[in-house]
C-alpha positions, 0 to 999 in steps of 0.5 A, a space after each residue: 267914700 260911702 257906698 249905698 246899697 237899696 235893699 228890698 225886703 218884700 212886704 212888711 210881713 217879710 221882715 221876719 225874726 229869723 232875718 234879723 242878720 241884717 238889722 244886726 249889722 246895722 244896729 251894731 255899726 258893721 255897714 257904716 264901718 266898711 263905709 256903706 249905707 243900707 236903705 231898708 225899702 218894703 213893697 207893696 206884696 210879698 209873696 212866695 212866688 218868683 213874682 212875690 214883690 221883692 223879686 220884681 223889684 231887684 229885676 227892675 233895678 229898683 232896688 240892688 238886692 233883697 233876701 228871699 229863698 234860693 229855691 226863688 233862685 232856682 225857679 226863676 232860672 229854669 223860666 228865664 235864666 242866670 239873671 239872679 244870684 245868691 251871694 250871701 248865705 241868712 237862714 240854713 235850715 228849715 226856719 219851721 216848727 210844730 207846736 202843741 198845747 203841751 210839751 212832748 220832751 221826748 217826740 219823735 216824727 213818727 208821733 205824728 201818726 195818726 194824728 192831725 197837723 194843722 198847716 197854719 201858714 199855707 205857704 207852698 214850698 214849707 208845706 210841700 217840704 213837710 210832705 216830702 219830710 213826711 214821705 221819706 219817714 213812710 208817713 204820707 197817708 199817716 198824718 191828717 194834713 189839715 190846711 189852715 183856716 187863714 185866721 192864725 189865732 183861730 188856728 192856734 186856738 183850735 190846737 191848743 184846745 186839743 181839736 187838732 194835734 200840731 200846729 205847723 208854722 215859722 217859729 216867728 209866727 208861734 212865738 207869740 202863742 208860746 211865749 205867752 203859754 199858749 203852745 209849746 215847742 215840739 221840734 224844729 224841723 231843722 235838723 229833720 230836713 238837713 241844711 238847706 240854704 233857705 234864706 240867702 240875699 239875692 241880687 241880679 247878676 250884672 248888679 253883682 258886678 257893677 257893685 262888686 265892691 259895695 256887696 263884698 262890704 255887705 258880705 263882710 258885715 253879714 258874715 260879722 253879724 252871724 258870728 256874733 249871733 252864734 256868740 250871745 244869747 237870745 236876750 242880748 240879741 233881742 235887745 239889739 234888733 228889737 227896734 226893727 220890730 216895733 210891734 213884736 212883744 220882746 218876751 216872745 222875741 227872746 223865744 223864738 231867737 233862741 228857738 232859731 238859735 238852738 235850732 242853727 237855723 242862723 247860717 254860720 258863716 254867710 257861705 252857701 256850700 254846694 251839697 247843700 244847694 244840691 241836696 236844696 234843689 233834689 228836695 224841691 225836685 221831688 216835691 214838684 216845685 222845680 222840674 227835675 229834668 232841668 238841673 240847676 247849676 250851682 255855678 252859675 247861680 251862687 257867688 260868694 260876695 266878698 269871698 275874694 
């Protein structure tokens, strides 16, 4: 019997390249062979907040589940509770990079020093990870953190003319402009800031249970779908999830998988460990976007879907 699953991504621009685990197994076949339907929806905003589009929806019960930050997670239970939970593990690490006009092999973070870094995507929790990144290196007032223009060509053009020293973004985003020559890839900020679960699909927590059965087939597809990213190259994932990318160019699909991938941005195996929720949680304590006097209990805010 066939189990369906509504699967809310946020906005159309919320279906970004490090996502991709999940299109990977639907393009492989992985839901339809543990006998599940996934419908892929969107919503009319994303956002980066608890009342981003895809949140709401997942709430409301108009869709089971979708895939955001547990740091969404995080803040939503210390407003209102234990309603939602991660239950399977997408990106886990810092999905961010700096780029410059030219290539730097050897660049270490206190390069920064004395330089500018322009913050093109504005988005709140990565910009005040970088601070908190630049803060535990002594190089807070180092740095000129320049917030971006909202016009990301522009932002891009002024780096790589040399008016501003990095540029600050989502490997999705940067891609493109390396890809085509525009800027290089300096570092990812993977392995400066540890591994954190960044990205994990969220559901409500009574859904969880009435659905149990269906989320333990999503699990076990996704956890199929990372191991076979950790196994092939950017090339041939590329070409797997490329059509749920319509409008991305393929040569800088290739890039920016195999930057993730060099990057172990890909969680490896669905699994959100608990020192890694905690190290999550302390960061986005220090940095003001939860309130450190209230812990937030891994307990009660993680299940692994299918882990039975």
């Amino acid at each position: 019997l066939m189990q369906t699953l509504i699967f809310n991504q946020g906005d159309a621009s919320e279906s970004r390249i490090y996502y991709c685990a999940h299109y990977l197994a639907d393009s492989l076949g992985l839901f339809a062979a543990e006998q599940l339907q996934v419908t892929f929806t969107t919503s009319a905003s994303g956002g980066h907040t608890v009342q981003g589009g895809q949140v709401p929806a997942v709430l409301n019960r108009e869709a089971d589940l979708t895939l955001g930050g547990p740091m969404v997670v995080m803040k939503h239970y210390q407003q209102h509770g234990a309603e939602l939970q991660c239950f399977c593990a997408s990106v886990a690490a810092n999905p961010w990079f700096l780029a410059a006009a030219k290539t730097q092999p050897d660049f270490q973070l206190n390069d920064l020093r004395g330089r500018r870094v322009l913050d093109v995507g504005n988005v709140g929790t990565a910009t005040l990870t970088f601070r908190w990144l630049l803060a535990q290196h002594g190089l807070l007032d180092q740095v000129e953190l320049i917030a971006g223009s909202g016009d990301q060509a522009r932002d891009f053009a002024t780096v790589a003319n040399g008016e501003a020293d990095y540029a600050l973004h989502a490997m999705h985003m940067l891609a493109p402009a390396i890809a085509a020559g525009q800027l290089s890839s300096i570092s990812s900020l993977a392995s400066l800031c540890g591994n954190v679960p960044w990205s994990a699909y969220i559901a409500r927590a009574d859904v969880l249970t009435e659905k149990a059965a269906a989320f333990a087939a999503f699990s076990r597809a996704i956890k199929q779908a990372l191991a076979w990213i950790a196994t092939h190259d950017a090339e041939t994932l590329a070409t797997s999830v490329q059509r749920y990318y319509p409008d991305y160019p393929l040569d800088a699909l290739i890039t920016g998988l195999a930057a993730y991938q060099q990057a172990h941005v890909f969680a490896p195996n669905g699994l959100i460990p608990a020192d890694e929720f905690n190290h999550f949680s302390q960061l986005l304590g220090d940095i003001g976007w939860l309130d450190p006097s209230q812990p937030v209990p891994y307990g009660a805010l993680v299940t692994q879907a299918g882990a039975e």
